[in-house]
C-alpha positions as CSV (number, residue, x, y, z in Angstrom):
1,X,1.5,-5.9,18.2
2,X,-0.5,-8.7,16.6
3,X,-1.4,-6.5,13.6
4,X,-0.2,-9.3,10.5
5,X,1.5,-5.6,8.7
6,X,3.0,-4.7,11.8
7,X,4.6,-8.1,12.0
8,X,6.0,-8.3,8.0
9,X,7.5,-4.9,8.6
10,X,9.7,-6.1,11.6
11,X,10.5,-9.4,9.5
12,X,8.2,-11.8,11.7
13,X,6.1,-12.7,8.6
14,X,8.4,-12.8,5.8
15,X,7.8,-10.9,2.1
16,X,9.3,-9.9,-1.1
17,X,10.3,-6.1,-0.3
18,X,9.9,-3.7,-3.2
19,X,10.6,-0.5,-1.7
20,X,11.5,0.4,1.8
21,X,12.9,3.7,3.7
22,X,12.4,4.7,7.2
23,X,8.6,5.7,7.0
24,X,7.5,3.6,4.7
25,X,8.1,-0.5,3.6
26,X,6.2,-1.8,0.0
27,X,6.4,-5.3,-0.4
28,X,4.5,-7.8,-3.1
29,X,0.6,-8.5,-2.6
30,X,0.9,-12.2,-1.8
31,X,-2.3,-12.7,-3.3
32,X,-1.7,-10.2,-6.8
33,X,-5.3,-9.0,-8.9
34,X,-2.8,-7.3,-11.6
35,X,0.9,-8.5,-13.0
36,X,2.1,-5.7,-10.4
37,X,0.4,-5.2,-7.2
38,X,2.6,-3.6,-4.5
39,X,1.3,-2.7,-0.9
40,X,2.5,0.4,0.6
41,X,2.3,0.9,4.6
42,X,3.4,3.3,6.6
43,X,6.1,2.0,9.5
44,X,4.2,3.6,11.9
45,X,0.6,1.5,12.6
46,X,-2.5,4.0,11.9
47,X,-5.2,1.5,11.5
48,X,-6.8,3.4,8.4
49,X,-6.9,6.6,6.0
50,X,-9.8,7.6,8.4
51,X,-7.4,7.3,11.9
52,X,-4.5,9.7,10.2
53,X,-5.0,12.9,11.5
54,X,-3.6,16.3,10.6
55,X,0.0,15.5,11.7
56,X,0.1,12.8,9.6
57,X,-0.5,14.7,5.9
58,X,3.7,14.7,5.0
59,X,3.2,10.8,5.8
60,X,0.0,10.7,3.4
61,X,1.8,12.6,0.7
62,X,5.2,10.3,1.5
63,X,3.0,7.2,0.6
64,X,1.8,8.8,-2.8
65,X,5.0,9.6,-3.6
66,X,6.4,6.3,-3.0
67,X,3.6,4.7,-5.1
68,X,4.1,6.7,-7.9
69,X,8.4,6.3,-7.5
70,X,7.6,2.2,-7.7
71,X,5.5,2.7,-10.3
72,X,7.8,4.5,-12.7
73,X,10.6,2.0,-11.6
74,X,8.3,-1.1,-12.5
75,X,8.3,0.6,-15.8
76,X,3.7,1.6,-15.7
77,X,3.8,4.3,-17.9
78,X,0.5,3.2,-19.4
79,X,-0.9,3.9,-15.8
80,X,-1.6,2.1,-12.8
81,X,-4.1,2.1,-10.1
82,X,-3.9,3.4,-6.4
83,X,-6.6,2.0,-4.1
84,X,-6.9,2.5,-0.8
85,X,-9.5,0.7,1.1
86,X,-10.8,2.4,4.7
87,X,-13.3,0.1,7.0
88,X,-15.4,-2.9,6.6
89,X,-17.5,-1.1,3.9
90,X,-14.7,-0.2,2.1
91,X,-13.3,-3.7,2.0
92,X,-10.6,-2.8,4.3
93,X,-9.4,-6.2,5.4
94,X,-6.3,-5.3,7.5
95,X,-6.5,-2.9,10.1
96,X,-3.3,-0.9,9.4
97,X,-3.5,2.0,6.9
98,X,-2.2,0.6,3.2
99,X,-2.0,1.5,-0.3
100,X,-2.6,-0.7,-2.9
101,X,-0.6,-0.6,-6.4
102,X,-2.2,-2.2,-9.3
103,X,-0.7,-1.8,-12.5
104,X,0.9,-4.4,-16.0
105,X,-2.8,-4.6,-17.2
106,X,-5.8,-2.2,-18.0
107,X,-7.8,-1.3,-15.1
108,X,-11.6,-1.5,-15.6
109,X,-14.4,0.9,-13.8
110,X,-16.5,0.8,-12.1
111,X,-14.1,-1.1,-9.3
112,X,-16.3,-2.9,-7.2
């Protein structure tokens, strides 16, 4: 698979792993907008939130969970940011279903 996610999970691109089990792989955003900025994809390629159907829900929740177990052992207790960008308009970038974990800093709104 040429997908560039697809290719750091199997350890063809390397990364700095944070968190990985055998649904999931978090490593560090190579390109970091906080002080902590963790993606979180699934193993399985799903090219976006909008692609995951019904079967895939105890994957969704698996990814929350993760995000929120990183960010407790990073130590955000002030809070952190989950974003998770879905097609061109949503400033998905990489076709392959990730979560995004911003946190060390204070988060500002509107996003975007």
């Amino acid at each position: 698979m040429s997908c560039v996610f697809c290719k750091i999970i199997d350890s063809t691109i390397p990364s700095t792993p944070v968190f990985q089990d055998d649904l999931v792989y978090a490593f560090a955003d190579i390109n970091p907008k906080a002080p902590v900025h963790v993606l979180i994809v699934p193993r399985e390629h799903i090219g976006s939130l909008d692609q995951a159907d019904e079967s895939k829900r105890a994957l969704l929740g698996h990814l929350l969970w993760t995000a929120a177990e990183i960010a407790r052992k990073k130590g955000l207790a002030n809070g952190y940011r989950i974003v998770v960008n879905t097609g061109a308009e949503g400033g998905q970038t990489v076709d392959h279903l990730h979560l995004h974990l911003l946190g060390g800093r204070g988060m500002t709104w509107p996003p975007g």
